[in-house]
N, C-alpha and C positions, 0 to 999 in steps of 0.2 A: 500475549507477550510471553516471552519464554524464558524459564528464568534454568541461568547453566549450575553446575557446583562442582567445584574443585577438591579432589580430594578429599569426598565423602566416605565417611565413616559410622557407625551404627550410631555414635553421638554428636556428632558432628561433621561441617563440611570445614577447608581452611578457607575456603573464599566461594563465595555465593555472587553471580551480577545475573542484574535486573533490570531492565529500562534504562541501560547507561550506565549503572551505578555499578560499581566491585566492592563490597563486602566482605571486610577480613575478618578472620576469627581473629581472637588475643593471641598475639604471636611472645614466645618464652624463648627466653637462650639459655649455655648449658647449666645445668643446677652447678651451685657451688662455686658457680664464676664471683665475682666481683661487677660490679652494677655499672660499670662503663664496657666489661668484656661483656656484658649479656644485653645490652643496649647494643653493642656493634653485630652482635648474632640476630639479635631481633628483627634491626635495621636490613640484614642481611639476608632475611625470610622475606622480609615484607616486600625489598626488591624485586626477588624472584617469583616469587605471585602475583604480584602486579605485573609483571614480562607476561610470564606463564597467561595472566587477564586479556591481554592486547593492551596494557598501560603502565605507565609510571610516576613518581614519586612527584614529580611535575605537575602532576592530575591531581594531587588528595584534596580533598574536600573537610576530610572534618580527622583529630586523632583523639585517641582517649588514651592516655599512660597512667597507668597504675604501677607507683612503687612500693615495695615491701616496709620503706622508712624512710621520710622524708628527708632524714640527714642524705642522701644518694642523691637530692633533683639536683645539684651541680656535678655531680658526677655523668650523670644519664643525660643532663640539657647540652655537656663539653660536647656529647660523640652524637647527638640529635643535632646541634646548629652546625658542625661540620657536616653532616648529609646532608642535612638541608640547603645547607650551601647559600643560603641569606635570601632567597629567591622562593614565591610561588609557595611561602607555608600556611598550611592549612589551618583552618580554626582548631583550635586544642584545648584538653581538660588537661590537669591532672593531679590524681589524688593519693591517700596514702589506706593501702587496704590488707588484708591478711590475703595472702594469694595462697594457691592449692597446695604449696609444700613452701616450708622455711626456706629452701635452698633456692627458692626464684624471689628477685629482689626488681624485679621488673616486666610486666605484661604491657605491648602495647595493641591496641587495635583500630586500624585505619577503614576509610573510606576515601573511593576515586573515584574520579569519569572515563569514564570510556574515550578515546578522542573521537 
């Protein structure tokens, strides 16, 4: 089996697939946005790597959201159930964690199928 990676880097890849599967790293939007604009950046990476994969949002399988404070999961869930669009959502966590810098108030990171 052959496993591809996207956009490696000496610490990381942004997407790793394996046996079917697409493995995204924690995708972050811009620092110092506000937690519905960095949820629509997020959303926004996660698109284009799934494309870039041979799949889409259609396909995920499982997501993990990590916000900076949980007063944001209504802000971050308004611009998530609009791309999700009420159809085909994947199993989900989400928790509240100190993320790499103050200025990011939202990390998500996804998993898809290949079709």
């Amino acid at each position: 089996m052959t496993i591809e990676r996207l956009h490696s880097g000496v610490r990381m890849s942004q997407a790793v697939i394996h046996n079917g599967i697409v493995h995204l790293a924690g995708q972050v939007g811009a620092p110092g946005e506000d937690a519905a604009a960095q949820t629509r950046a997020v959303l926004e990476n996660v698109d284009q790597l799934l494309a870039e994969a041979g799949t889409d949002k259609s396909r995920l399988l499982t997501a993990t959201i990590w916000l900076a404070d949980m007063a944001d999961f209504g802000a971050m869930n308004g611009v998530w159930e609009e791309w999700i669009g009420g159809a085909n959502a994947p199993t989900r966590a989400t928790g509240e964690v100190k993320l790499a810098t103050p200025d990011y108030k939202v990390e998500v990171i996804v998993t898809a199928a290949l079709p």
